[in-house]
ZAROKE-643687 format. One record per residue: residue number from 1; x, y, z negated of N, C-alpha, C in turn; residue in three letters. Coordinates in Angstrom, 2 decimals. Layout:
<selos>
{selo NUM,{X,Y,Z},{X,Y,Z},{X,Y,Z},"Ala"}
...
</selos>
This chain:
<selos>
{selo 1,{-51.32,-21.84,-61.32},{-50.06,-21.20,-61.61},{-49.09,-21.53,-60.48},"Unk"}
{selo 2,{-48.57,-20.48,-59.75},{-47.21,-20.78,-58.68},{-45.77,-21.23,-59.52},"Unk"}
{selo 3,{-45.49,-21.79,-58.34},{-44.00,-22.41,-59.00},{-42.97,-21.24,-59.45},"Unk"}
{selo 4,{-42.82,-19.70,-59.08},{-42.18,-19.16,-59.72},{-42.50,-18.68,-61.42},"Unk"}
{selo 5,{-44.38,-18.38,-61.13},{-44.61,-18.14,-62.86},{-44.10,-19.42,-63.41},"Unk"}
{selo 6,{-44.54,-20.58,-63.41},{-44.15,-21.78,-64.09},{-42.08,-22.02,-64.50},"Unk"}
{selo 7,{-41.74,-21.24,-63.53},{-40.18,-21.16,-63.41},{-39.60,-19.86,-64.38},"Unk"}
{selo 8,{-40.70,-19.00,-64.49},{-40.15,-18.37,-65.20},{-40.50,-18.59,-66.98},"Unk"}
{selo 9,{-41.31,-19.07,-66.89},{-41.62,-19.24,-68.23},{-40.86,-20.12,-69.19},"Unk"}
{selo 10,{-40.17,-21.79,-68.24},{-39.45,-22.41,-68.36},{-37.94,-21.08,-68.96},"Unk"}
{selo 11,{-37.73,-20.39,-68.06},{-36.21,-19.99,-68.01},{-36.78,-19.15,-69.33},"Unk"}
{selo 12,{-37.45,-18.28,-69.73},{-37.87,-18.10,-70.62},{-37.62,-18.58,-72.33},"Unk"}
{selo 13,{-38.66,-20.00,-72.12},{-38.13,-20.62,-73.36},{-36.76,-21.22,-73.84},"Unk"}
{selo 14,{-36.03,-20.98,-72.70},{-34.22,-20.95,-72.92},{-33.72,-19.93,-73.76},"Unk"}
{selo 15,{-34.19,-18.58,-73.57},{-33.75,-18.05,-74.02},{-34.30,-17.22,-75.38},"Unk"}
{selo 16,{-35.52,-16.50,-74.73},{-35.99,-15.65,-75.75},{-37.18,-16.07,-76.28},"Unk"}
{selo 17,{-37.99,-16.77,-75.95},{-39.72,-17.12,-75.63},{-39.66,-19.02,-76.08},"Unk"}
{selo 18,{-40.05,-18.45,-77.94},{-40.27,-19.90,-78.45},{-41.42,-20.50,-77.72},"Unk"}
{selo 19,{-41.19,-22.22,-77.23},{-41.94,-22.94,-76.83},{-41.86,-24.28,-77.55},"Unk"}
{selo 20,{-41.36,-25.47,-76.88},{-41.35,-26.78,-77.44},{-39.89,-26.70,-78.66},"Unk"}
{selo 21,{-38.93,-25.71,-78.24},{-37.66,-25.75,-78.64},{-37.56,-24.68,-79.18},"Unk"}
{selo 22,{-36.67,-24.39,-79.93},{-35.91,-22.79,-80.09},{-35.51,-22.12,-79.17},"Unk"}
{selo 23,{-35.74,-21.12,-78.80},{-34.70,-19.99,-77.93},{-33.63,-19.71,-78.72},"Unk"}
{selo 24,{-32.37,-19.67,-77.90},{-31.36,-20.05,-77.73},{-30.85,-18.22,-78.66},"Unk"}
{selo 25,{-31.63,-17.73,-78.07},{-30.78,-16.00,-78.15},{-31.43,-16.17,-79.93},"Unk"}
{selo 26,{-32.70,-16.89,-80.11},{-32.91,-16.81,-82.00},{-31.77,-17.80,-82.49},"Unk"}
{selo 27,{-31.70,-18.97,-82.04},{-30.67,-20.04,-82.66},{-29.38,-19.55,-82.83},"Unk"}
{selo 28,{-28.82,-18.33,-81.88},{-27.35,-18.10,-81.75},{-27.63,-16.62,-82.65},"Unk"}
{selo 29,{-28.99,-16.19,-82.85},{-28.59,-14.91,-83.76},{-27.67,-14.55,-85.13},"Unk"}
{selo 30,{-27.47,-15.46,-86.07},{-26.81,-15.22,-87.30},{-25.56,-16.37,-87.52},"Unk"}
{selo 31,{-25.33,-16.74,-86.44},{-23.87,-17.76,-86.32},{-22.54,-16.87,-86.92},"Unk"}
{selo 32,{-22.54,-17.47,-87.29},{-20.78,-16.79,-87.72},{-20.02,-17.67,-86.75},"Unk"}
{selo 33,{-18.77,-16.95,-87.00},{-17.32,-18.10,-85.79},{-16.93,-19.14,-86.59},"Unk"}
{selo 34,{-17.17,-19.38,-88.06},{-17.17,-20.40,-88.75},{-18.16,-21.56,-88.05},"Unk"}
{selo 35,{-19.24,-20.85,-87.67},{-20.71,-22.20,-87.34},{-20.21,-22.39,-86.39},"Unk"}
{selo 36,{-19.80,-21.47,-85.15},{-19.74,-21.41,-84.15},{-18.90,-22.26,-83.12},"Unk"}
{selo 37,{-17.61,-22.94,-84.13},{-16.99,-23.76,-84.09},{-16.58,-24.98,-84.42},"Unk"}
{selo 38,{-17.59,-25.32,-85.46},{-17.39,-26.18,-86.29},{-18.07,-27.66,-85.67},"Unk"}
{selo 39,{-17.70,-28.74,-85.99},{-17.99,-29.74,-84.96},{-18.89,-30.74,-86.27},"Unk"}
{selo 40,{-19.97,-31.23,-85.90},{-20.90,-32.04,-86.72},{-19.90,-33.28,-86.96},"Unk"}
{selo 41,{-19.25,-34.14,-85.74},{-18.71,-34.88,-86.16},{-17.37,-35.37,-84.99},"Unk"}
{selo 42,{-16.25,-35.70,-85.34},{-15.12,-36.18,-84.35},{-15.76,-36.35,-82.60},"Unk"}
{selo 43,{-15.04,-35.57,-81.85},{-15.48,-35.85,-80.87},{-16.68,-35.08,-80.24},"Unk"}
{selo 44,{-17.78,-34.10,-80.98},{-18.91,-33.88,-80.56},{-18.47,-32.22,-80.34},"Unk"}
{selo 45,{-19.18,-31.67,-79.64},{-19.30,-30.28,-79.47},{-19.56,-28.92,-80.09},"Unk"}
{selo 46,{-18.95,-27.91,-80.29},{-19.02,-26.86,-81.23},{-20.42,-26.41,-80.25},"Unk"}
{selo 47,{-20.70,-25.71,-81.46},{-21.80,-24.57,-80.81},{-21.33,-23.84,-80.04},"Unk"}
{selo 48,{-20.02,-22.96,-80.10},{-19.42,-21.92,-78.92},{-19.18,-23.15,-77.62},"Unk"}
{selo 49,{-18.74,-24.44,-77.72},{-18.43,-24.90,-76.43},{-19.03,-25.67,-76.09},"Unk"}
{selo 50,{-20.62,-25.69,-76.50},{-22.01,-25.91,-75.40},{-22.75,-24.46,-75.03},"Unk"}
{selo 51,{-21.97,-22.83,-75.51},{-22.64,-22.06,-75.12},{-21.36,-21.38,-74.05},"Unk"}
{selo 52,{-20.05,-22.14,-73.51},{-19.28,-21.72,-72.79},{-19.49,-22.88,-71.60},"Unk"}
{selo 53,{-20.31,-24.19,-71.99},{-20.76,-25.08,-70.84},{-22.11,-24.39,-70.19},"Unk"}
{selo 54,{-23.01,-24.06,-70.89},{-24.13,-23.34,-70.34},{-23.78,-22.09,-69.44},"Unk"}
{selo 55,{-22.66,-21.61,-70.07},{-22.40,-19.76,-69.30},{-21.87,-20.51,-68.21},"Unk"}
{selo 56,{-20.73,-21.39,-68.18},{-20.09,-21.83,-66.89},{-21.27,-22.08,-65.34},"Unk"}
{selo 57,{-21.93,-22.85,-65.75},{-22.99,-23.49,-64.73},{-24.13,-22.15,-64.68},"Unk"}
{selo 58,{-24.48,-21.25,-65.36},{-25.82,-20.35,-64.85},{-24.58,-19.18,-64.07},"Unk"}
{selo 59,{-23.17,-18.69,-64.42},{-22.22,-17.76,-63.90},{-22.13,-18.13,-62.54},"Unk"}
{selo 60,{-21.68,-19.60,-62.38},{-21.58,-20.33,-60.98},{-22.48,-20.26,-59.87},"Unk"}
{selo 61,{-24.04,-20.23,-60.28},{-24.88,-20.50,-60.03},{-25.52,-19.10,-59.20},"Unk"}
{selo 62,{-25.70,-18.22,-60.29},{-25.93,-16.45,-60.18},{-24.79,-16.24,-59.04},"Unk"}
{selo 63,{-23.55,-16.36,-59.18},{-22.34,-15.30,-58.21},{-22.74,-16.41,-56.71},"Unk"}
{selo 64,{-22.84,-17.87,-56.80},{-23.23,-18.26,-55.30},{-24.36,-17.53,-55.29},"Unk"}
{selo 65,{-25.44,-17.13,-55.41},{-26.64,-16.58,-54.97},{-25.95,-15.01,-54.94},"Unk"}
{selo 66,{-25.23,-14.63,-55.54},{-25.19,-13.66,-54.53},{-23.83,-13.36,-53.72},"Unk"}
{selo 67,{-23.33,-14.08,-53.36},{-22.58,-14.59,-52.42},{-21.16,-13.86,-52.78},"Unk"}
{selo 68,{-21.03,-14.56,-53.80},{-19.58,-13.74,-54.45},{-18.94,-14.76,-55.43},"Unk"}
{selo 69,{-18.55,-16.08,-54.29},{-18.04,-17.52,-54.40},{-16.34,-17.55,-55.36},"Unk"}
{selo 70,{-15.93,-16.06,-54.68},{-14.20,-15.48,-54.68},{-14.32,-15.47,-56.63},"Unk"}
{selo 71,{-15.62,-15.28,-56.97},{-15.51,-14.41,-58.53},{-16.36,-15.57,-59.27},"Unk"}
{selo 72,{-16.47,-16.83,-58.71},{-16.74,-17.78,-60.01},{-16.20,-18.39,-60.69},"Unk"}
{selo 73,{-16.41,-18.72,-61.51},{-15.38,-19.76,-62.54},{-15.35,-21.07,-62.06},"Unk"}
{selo 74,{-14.30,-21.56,-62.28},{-13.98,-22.80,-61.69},{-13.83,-23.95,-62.80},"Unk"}
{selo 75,{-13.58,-25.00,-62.77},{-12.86,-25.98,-63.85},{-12.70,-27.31,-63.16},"Unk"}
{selo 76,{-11.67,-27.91,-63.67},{-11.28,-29.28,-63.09},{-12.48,-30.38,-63.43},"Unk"}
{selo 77,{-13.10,-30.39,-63.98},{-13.92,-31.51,-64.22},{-15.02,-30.88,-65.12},"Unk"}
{selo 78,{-16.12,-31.40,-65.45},{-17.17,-31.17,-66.15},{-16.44,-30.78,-67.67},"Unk"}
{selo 79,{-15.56,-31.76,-68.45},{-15.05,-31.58,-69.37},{-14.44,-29.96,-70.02},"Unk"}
{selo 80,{-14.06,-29.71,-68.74},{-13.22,-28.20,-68.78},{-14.13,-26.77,-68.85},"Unk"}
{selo 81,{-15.37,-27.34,-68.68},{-16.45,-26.37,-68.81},{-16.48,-26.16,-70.07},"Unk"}
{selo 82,{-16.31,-26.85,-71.20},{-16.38,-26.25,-72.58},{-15.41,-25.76,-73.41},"Unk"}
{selo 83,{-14.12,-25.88,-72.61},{-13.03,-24.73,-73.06},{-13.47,-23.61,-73.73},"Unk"}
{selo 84,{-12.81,-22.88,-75.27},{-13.06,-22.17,-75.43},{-11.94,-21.26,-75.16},"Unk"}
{selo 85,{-12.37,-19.40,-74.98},{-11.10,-18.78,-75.22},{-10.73,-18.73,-76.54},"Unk"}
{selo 86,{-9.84,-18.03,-76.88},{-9.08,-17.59,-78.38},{-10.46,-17.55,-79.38},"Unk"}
{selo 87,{-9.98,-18.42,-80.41},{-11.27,-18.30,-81.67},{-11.26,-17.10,-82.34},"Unk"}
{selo 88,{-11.71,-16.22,-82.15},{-11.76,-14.82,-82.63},{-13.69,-14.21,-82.67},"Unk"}
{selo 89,{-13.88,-13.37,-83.93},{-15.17,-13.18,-83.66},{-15.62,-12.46,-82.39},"Unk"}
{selo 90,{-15.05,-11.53,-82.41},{-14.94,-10.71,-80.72},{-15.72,-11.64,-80.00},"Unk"}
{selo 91,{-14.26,-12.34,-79.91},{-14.54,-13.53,-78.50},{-15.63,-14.08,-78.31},"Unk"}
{selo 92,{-16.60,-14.73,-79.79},{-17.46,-15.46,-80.18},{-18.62,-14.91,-79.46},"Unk"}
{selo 93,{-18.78,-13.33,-79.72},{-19.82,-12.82,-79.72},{-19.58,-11.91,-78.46},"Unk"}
{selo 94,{-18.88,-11.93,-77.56},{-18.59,-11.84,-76.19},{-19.27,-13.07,-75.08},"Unk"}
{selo 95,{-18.82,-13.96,-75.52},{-19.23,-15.02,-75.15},{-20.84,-15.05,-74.62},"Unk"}
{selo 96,{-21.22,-15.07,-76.65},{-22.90,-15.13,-76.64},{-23.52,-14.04,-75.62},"Unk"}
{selo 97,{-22.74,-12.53,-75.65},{-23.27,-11.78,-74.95},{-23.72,-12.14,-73.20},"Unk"}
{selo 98,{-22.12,-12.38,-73.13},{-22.00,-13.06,-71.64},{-23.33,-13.78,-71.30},"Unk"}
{selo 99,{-23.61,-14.65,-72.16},{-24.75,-15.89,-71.39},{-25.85,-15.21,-71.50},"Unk"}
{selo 100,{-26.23,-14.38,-72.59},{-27.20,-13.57,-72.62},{-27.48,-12.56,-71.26},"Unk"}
{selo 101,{-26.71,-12.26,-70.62},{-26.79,-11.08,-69.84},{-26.72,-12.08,-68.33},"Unk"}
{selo 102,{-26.25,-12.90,-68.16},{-26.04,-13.78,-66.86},{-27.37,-14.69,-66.72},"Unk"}
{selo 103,{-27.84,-14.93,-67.92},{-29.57,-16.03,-68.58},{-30.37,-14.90,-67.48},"Unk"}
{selo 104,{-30.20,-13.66,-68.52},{-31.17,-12.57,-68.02},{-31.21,-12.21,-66.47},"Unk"}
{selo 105,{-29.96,-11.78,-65.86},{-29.58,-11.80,-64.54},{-30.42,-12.37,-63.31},"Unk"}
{selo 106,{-30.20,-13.96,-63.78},{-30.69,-15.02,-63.04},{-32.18,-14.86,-63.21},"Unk"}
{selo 107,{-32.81,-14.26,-64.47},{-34.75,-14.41,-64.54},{-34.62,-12.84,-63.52},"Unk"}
{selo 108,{-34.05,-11.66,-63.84},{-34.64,-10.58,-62.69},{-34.67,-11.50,-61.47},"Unk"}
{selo 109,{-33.76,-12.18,-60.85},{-33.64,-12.50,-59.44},{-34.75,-13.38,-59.26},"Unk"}
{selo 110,{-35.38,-14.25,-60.11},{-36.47,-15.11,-59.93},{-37.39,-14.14,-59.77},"Unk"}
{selo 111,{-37.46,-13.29,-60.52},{-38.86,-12.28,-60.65},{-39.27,-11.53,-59.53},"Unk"}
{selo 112,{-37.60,-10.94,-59.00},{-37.88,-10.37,-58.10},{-37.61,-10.75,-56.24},"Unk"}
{selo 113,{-37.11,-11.47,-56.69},{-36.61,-11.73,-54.87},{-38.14,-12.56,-54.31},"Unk"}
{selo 114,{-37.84,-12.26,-52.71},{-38.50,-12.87,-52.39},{-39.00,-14.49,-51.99},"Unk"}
{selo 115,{-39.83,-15.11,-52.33},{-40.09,-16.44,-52.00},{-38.58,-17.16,-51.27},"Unk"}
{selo 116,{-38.80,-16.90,-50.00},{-37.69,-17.38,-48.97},{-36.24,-16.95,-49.38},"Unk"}
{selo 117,{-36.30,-16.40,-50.11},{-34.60,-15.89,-50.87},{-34.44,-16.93,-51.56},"Unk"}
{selo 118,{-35.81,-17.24,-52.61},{-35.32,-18.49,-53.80},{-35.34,-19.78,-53.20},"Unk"}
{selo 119,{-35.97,-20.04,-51.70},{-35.43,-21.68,-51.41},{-34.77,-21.16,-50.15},"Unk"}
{selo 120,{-33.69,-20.20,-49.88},{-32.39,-20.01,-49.02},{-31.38,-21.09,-49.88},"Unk"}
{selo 121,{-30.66,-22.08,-49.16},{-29.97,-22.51,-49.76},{-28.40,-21.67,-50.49},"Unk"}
{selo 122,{-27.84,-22.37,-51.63},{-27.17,-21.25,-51.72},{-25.75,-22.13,-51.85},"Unk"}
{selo 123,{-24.93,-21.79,-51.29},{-23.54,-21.87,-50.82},{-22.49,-23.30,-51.90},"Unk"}
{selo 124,{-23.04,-24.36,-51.43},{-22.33,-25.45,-51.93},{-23.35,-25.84,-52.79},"Unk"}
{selo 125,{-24.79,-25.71,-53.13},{-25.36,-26.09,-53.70},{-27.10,-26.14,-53.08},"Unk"}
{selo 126,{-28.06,-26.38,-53.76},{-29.50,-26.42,-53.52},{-29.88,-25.12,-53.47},"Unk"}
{selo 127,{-31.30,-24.33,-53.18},{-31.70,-23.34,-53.44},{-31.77,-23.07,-55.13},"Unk"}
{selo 128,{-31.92,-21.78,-55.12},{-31.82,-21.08,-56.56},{-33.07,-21.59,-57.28},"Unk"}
{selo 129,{-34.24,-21.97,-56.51},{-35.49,-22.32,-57.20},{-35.30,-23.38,-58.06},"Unk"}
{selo 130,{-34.84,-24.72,-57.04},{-33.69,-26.41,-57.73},{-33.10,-25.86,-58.75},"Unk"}
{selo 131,{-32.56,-25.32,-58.24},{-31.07,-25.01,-59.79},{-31.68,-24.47,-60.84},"Unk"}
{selo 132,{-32.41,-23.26,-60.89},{-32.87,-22.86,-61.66},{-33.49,-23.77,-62.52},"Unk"}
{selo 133,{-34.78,-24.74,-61.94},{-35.41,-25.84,-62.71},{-34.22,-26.99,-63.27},"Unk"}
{selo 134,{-32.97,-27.17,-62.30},{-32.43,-27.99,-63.26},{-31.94,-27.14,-64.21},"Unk"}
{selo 135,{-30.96,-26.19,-64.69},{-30.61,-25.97,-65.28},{-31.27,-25.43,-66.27},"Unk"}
{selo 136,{-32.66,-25.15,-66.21},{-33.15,-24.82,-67.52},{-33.45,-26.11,-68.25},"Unk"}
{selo 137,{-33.56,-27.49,-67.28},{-33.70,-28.69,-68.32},{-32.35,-29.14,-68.73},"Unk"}
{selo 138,{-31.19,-28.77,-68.37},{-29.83,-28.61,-68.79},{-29.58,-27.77,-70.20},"Unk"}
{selo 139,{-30.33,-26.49,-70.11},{-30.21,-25.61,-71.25},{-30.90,-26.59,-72.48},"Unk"}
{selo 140,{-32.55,-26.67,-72.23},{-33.43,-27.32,-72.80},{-32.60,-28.45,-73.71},"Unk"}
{selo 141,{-31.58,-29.23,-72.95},{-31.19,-30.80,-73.21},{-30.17,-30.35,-74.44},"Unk"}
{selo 142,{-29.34,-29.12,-74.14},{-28.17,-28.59,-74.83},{-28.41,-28.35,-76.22},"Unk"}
{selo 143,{-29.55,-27.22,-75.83},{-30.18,-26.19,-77.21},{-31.20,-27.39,-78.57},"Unk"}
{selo 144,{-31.84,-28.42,-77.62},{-32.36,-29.36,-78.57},{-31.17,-30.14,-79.39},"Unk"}
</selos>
């Protein structure tokens, strides 16, 4: 198996393609903005703001690869990555869409670019191949 099938299969079980974990797009299917927000305990993370930390880092990640640095999201510290916007269902399910469509984004570009595209380094960071593998054990770490 080459390192991109193995890469994609990984990015895969993030999202849609049960493996060791849940996919993320079944776990987030029947959330209400009640679940979506609600915190297990003082201090710990809603479900919407580990799925607005995940969108932050794969958005960042996707616009440096394609070299459109001017249109990423920014935040002061790691912390600020899980900002939510306005608690509204809209929003909720805007959100989910968002990561859904940016998740997806990032697997065409694995699928399709060429070899030397995915270890071009990409602009303040490692090649897309690195990132990609970390951040699906980032997703992996989140979604468990």
């Amino acid at each position: 198996m080459d390192v991109r099938t193995l890469l994609l299969q990984q990015w895969a079980s993030c999202l849609d393609k049960e493996d060791w974990f849940p996919p993320l797009e079944k776990v987030l299917e029947n959330i209400t903005l009640e679940q979506a927000i609600w915190r297990p305990v003082e201090g710990a993370h809603s479900i919407w703001e580990l799925v607005c930390h995940l969108l932050f880092y794969e958005k960042r990640i996707l616009l440096r690869f394609l070299g459109e640095t001017a249109n990423e999201p920014k935040a002061e510290n790691n912390d600020a990555t899980f900002r939510l916007p306005t608690e509204t269902f809209p929003n909720w399910k805007e959100t989910r869409q968002e990561y859904f469509s940016v998740h997806r984004d990032l697997e065409k570009i694995l699928a399709k670019s060429e070899l030397e595209d995915l270890y071009r380094p990409i602009p303040d960071d490692n090649p897309l191949m690195l990132e990609l593998k970390s951040l699906a054990m980032h997703n992996a770490y989140h979604i468990g």
